[in-house]
C-alpha positions in Angstrom: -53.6 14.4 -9.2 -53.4 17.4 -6.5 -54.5 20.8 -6.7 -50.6 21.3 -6.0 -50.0 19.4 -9.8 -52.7 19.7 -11.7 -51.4 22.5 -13.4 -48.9 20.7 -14.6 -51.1 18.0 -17.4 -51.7 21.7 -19.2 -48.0 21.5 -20.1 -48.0 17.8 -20.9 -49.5 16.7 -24.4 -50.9 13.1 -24.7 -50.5 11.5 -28.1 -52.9 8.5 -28.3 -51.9 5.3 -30.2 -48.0 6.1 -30.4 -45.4 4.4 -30.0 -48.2 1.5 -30.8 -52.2 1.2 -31.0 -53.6 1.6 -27.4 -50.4 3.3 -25.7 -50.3 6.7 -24.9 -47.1 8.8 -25.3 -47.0 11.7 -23.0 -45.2 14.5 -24.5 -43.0 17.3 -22.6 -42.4 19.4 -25.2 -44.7 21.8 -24.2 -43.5 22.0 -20.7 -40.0 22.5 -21.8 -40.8 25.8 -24.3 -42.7 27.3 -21.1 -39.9 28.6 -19.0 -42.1 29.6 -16.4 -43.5 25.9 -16.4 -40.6 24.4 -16.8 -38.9 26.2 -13.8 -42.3 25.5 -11.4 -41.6 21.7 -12.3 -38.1 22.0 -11.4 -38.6 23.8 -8.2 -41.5 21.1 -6.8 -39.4 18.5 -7.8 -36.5 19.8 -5.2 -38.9 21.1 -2.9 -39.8 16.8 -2.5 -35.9 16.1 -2.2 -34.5 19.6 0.1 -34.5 17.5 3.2 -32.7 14.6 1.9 -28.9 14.2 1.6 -28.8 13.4 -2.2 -25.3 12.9 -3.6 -26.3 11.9 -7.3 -29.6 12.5 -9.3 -30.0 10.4 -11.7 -32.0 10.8 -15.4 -32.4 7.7 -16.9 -33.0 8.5 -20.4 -33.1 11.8 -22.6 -36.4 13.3 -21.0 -35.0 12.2 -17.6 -31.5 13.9 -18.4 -33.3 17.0 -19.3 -34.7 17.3 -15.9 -31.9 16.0 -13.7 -29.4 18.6 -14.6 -31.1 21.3 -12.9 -32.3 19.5 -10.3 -29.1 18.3 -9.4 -28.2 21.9 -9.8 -30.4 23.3 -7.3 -29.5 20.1 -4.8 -25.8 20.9 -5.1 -25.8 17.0 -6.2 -24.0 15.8 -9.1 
């Protein structure tokens, strides 16, 4: 992981063994009740995305949805 991220596994708890034995679920909670996390996510996700044309931005399940809507936001994408 890069300098530029590494913050980032501070906001992100790991829960060993769940859903199963020898899986780990990675948990966003804590990146979500930190707005000022939350919003530094955001931001470096667009930053990657700024110099495309992106028409749609897509979440594909309910983490995923949290973070598309204000990434499509701050595109101007639906």
């Amino acid at each position: 992981m890069s300098a530029e991220t590494s913050w980032l596994t501070q906001h992100v708890r790991e829960i060993v063994g769940y859903p199963a034995p020898g899986e780990v679920f990675r948990d966003i909670t804590p990146l979500l009740g930190d707005g000022v996390a939350f919003r530094r996510a955001i931001d470096q996700l667009v930053a990657r995305f700024e110099v495309e044309q992106v028409d749609r931005v897509i979440g594909m399940e309910a983490r995923g949805f949290i973070v598309a809507a204000p990434v499509a936001i701050a595109l101007g994408a639906g």
